[in-house]
C-alpha positions in Angstrom: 0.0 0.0 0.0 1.2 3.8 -1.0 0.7 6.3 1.4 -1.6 9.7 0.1 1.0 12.5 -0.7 2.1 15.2 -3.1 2.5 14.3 -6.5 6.4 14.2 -6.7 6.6 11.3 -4.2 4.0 9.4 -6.7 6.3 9.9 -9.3 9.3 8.2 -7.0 6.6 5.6 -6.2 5.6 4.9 -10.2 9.5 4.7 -11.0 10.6 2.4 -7.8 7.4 0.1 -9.5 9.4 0.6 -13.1 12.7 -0.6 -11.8 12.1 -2.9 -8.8 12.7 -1.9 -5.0 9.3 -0.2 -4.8 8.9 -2.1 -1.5 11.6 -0.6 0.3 10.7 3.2 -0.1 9.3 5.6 2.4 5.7 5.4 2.9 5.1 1.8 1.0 4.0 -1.2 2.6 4.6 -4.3 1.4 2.7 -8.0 2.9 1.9 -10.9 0.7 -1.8 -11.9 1.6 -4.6 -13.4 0.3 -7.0 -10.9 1.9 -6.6 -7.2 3.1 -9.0 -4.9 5.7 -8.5 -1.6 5.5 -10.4 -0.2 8.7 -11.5 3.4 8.6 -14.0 6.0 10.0 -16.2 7.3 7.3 -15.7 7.4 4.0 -13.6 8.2 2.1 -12.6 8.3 -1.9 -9.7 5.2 -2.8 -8.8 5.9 -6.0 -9.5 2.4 -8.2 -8.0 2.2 -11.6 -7.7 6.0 -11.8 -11.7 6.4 -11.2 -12.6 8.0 -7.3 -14.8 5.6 -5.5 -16.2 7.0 -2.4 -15.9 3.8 0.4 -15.3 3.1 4.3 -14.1 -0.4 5.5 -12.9 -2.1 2.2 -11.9 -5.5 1.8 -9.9 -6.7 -0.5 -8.8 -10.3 -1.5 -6.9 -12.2 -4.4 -8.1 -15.7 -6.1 -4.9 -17.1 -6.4 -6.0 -19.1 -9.6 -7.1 -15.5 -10.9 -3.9 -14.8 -13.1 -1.4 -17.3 -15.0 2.1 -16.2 -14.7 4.6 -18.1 -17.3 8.2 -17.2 -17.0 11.2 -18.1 -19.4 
């Protein structure tokens, strides 16, 4: 998960996805999960797929047979 902040640290963000080591940088946390609670009071807009959806509490989880990765 990113942290909300000024645009400049998003662009850090976007190139540590780019080149690897996005992990390791201020204000990024990184778990490996199948499922994810995000507890808040109120609402507020998360920012899905560059559309603003307005949500509280969210939830989110991964089916592991979701995506096919092939390497080589």
């Amino acid at each position: 998960m990113i942290e909300a902040g000024p645009r400049l640290k998003l662009a850090q963000h976007a190139y540590g996805l780019r080149r690897g080591g996005v992990g390791e940088q201020e204000g990024v946390t990184k778990v490996r999960c199948a499922e994810a609670e995000v507890e808040l009071d109120g609402v507020v807009p998360w920012n899905v797929d560059g559309e603003l959806v307005d949500a509280g509490t969210t939830t989110f989880r991964v089916d592991p047979d979701a995506v096919e990765v092939v390497v080589g």
